[in-house]
C-alpha positions in Angstrom: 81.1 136.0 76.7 84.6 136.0 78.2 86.5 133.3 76.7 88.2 131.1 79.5 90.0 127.9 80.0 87.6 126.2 83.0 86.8 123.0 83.0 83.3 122.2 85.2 83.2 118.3 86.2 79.3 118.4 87.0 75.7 116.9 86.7 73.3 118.5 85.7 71.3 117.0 88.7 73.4 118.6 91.1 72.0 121.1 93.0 75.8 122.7 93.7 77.0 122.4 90.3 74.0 124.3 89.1 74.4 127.1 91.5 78.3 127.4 90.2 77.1 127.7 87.0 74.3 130.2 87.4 77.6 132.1 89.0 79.4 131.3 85.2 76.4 132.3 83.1 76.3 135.5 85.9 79.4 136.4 84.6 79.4 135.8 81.3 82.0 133.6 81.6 82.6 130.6 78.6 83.5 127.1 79.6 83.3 123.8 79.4 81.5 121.3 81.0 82.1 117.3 81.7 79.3 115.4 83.0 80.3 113.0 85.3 78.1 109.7 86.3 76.0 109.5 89.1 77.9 106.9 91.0 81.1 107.8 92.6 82.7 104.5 91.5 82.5 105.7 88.3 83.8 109.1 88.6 87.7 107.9 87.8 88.9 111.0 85.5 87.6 113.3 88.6 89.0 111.2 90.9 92.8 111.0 89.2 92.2 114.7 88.6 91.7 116.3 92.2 92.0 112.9 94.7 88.3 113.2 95.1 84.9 112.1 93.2 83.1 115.3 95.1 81.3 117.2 92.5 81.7 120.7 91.7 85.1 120.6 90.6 86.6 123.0 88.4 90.1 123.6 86.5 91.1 126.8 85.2 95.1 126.9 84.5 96.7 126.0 87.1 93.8 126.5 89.3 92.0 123.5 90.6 89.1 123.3 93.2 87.5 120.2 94.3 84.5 119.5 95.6 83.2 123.1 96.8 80.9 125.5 95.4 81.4 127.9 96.9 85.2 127.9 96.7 84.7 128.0 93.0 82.3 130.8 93.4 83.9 132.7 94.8 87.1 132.4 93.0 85.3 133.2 89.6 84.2 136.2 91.2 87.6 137.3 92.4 89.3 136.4 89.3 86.5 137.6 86.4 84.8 140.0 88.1 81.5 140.7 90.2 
């Protein structure tokens, strides 16, 4: 595993967010994950975090994509490799 600093705000329900991290486990890339609730009402730490409840949304550093799969996708793959 590489050991990296991204944050995932997900659900595991999430067709997108499982696709981005098929992409991490790909990689062999180590992060963490924050399931976020269902309702978008509810999603207030994602929402202060990138102006938007979209889910997938990742942090790593200073790096922050909202609401984009395969934005983050293909970062990870720029930045880790693949």
């Amino acid at each position: 595993m590489i050991a990296t600093g991204i944050v995932l705000y997900q659900a595991e329900w999430c067709p997108y967010c499982a696709r981005v991290r098929s992409a991490m486990t790909d990689l062999l890339l180590d992060y963490r994950v924050v399931n976020v609730p269902r309702e978008h009402s509810q999603r207030t730490v994602v929402q202060e975090l990138f102006g938007t409840t979209g889910i997938p949304s990742m942090i790593d550093g200073d790096v922050k994509i909202a609401d984009d799969d395969d934005a983050i996708i293909t970062y990870l793959k720029k930045k880790y490799g693949g």
